[in-house]
Residue frames relative to the residue before (quaternion, step in Angstrom):
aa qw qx qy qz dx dy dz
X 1.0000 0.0000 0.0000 0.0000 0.00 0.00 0.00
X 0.6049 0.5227 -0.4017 0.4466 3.61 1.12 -0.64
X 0.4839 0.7134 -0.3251 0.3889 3.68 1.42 -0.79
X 0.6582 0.5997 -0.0346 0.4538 3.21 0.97 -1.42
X 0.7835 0.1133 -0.2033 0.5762 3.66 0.73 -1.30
X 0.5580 0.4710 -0.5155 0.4484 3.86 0.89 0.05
X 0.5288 0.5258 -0.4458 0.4951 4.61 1.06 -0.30
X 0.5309 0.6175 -0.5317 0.2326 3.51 0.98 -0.83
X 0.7515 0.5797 -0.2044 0.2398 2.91 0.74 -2.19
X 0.7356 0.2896 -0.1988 0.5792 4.22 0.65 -0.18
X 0.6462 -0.6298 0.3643 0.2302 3.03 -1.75 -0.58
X 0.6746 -0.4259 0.0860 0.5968 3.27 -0.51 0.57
X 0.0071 0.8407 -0.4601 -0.2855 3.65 -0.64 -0.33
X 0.4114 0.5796 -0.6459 0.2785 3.15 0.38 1.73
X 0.4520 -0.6660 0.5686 0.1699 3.44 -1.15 1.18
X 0.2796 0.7412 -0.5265 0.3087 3.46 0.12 1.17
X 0.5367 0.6678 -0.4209 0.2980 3.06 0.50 1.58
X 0.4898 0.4417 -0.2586 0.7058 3.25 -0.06 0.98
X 0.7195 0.3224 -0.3215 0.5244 4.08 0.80 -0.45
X 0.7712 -0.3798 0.3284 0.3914 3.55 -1.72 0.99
X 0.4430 -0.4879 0.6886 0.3026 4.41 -0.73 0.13
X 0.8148 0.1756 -0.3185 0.4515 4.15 0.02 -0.23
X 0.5393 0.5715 -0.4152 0.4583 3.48 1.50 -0.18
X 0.5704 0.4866 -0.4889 0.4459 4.07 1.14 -0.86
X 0.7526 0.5583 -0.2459 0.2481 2.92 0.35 -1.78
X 0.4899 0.6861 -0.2741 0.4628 3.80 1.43 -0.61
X 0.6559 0.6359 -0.0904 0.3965 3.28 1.17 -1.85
X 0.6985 0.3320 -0.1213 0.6222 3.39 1.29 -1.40
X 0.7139 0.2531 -0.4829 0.4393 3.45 0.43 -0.07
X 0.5264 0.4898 -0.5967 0.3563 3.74 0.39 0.35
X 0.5451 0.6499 -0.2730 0.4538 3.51 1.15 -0.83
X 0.7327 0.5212 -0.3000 0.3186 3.52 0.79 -0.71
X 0.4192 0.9053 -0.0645 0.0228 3.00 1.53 -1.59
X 0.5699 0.1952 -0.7165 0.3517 2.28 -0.08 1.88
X 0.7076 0.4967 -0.2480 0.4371 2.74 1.50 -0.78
X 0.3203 -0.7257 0.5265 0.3057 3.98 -1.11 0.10
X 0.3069 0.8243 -0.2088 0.4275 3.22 0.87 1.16
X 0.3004 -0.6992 0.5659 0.3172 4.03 0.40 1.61
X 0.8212 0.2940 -0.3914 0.2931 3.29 0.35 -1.38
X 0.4941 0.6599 -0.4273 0.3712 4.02 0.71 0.04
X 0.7069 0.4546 -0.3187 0.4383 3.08 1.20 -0.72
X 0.1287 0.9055 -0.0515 0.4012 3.02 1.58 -0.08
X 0.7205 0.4883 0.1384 0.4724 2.45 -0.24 -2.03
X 0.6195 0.6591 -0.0939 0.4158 3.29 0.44 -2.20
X 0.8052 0.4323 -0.1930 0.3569 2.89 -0.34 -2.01
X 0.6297 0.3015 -0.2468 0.6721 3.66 0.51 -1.73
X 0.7089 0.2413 -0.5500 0.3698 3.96 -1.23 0.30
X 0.4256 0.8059 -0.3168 0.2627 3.22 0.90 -0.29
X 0.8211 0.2825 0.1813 0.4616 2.21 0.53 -2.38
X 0.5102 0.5824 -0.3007 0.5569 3.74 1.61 -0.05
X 0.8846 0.2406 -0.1647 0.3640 3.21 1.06 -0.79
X 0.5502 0.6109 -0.3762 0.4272 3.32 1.66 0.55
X 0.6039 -0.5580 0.5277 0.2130 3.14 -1.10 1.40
X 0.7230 0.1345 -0.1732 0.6552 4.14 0.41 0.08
X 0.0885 -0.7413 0.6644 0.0349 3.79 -0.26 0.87
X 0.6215 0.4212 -0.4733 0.4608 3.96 1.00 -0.31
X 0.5681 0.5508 -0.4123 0.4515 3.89 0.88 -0.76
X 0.6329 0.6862 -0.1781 0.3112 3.62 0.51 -1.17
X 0.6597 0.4393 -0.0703 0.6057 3.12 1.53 -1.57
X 0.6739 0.4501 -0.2051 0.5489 3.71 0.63 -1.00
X 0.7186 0.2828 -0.3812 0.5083 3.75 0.78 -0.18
X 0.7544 0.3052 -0.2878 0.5049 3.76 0.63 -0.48
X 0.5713 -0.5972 0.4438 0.3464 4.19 1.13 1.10
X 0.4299 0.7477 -0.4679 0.1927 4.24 0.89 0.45
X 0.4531 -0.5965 0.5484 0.3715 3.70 -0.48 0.32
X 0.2602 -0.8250 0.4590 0.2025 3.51 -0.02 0.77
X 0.4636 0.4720 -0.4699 0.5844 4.20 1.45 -0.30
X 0.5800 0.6319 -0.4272 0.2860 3.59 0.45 -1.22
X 0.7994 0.4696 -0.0351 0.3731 2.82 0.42 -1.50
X 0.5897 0.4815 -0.2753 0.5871 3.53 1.52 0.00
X 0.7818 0.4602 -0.2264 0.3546 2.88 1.02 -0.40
X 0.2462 0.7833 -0.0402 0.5695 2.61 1.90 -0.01
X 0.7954 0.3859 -0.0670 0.4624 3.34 0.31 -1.49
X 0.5106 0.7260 -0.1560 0.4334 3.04 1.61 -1.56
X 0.6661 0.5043 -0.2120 0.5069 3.19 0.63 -1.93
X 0.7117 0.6351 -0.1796 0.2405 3.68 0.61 -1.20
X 0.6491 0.4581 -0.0621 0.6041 2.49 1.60 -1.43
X 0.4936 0.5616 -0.3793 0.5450 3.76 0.91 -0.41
X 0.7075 0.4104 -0.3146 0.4817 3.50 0.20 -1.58
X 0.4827 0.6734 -0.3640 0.4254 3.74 0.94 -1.15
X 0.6360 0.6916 -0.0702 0.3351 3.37 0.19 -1.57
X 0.7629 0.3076 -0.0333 0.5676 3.29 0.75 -1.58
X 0.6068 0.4522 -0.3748 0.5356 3.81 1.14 -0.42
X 0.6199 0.5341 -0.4096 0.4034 3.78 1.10 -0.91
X 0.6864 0.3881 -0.3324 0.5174 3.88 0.97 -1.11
X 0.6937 0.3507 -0.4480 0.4416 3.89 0.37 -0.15
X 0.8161 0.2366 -0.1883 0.4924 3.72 0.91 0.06
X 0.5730 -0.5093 0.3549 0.5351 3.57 -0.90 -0.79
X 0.6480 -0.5058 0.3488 0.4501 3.67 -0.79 -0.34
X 0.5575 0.6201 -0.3846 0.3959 3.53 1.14 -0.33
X 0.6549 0.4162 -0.2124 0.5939 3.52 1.04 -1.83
X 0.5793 0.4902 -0.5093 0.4059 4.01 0.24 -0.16
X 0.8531 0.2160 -0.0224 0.4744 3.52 0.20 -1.40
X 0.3616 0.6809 -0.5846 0.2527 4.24 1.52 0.67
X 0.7981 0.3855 -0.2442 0.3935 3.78 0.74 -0.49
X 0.1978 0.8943 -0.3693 0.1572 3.56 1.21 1.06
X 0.6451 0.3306 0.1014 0.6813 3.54 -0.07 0.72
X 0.5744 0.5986 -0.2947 0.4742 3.89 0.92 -0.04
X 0.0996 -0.8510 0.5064 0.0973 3.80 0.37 1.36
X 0.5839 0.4788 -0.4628 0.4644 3.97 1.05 -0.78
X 0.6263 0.4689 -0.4936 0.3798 3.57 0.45 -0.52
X 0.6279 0.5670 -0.3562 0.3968 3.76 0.69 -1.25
X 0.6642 0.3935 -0.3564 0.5263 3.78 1.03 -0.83
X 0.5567 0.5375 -0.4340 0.4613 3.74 0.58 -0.40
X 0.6717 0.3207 -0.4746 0.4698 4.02 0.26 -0.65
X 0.6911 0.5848 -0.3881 0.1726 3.07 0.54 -1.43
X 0.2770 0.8494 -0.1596 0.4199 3.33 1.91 -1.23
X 0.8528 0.3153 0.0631 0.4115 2.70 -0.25 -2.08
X 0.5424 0.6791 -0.1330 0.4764 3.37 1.25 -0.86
X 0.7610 0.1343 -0.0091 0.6347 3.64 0.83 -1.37
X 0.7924 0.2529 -0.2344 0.5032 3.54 0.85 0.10
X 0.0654 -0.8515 0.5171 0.0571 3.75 1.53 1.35
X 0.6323 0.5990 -0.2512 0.4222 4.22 0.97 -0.90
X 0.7298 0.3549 -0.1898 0.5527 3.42 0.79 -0.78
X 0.7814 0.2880 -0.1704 0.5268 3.86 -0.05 -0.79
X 0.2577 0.6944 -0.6269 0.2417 3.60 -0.94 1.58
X 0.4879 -0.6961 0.5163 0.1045 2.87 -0.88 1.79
X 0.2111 -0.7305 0.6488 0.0280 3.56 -1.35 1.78
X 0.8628 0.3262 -0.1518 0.3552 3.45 -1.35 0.14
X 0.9114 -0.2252 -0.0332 0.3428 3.08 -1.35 -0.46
């Protein structure tokens, strides 16, 4: 979910101009996989890209804006940051990489009436 509100802030960062409209769109759904989901791909993109040992290779194979994408991370980590000082580091980073949760904000997010969080 931090994926999500730290992608809000910028722009898309796939560089997918100049390529065919069924060739982008091909690109991101391989990128999503499993899920059929912008925001999975998402998801994707930044774990992706955090965890690859060549972040320029990474970016250049999956069309990413490679500042985008730092910047991005940044945001993530910031937002990161602020859950670590209002908590510990475990309960900040226990739902990393967690797509049902990402559909739950999103959910929750575009449907604020319907989805409300019981109990503990």
């Amino acid at each position: 979910s931090v994926v999500a509100a730290a992608g809000g802030f910028f722009r898309e960062p796939w560089k997918t101009a100049g390529m065919e409209w069924e060739e982008a769109k091909e690109l991101k759904r391989n990128l999503a996989k499993p899920h059929n989901s912008d925001h999975g791909c998402l998801l994707n993109a930044v774990t992706g890209y955090t965890d690859a040992s060549n972040q320029q290779s990474f970016c250049d194979r999956w069309q990413l804006n490679q500042t985008t994408m730092r910047l991005i991370r940044d945001q993530q980590n910031r937002l990161y940051t602020e859950c670590q000082e209002n908590k510990t580091d475990s309960f900040a980073n226990r739902h990393r990489g967690n797509f049902q949760l990402l559909t739950a904000v999103l959910c929750a997010g575009i449907f604020p009436n319907i989805a409300r969080r019981r109990g503990g």
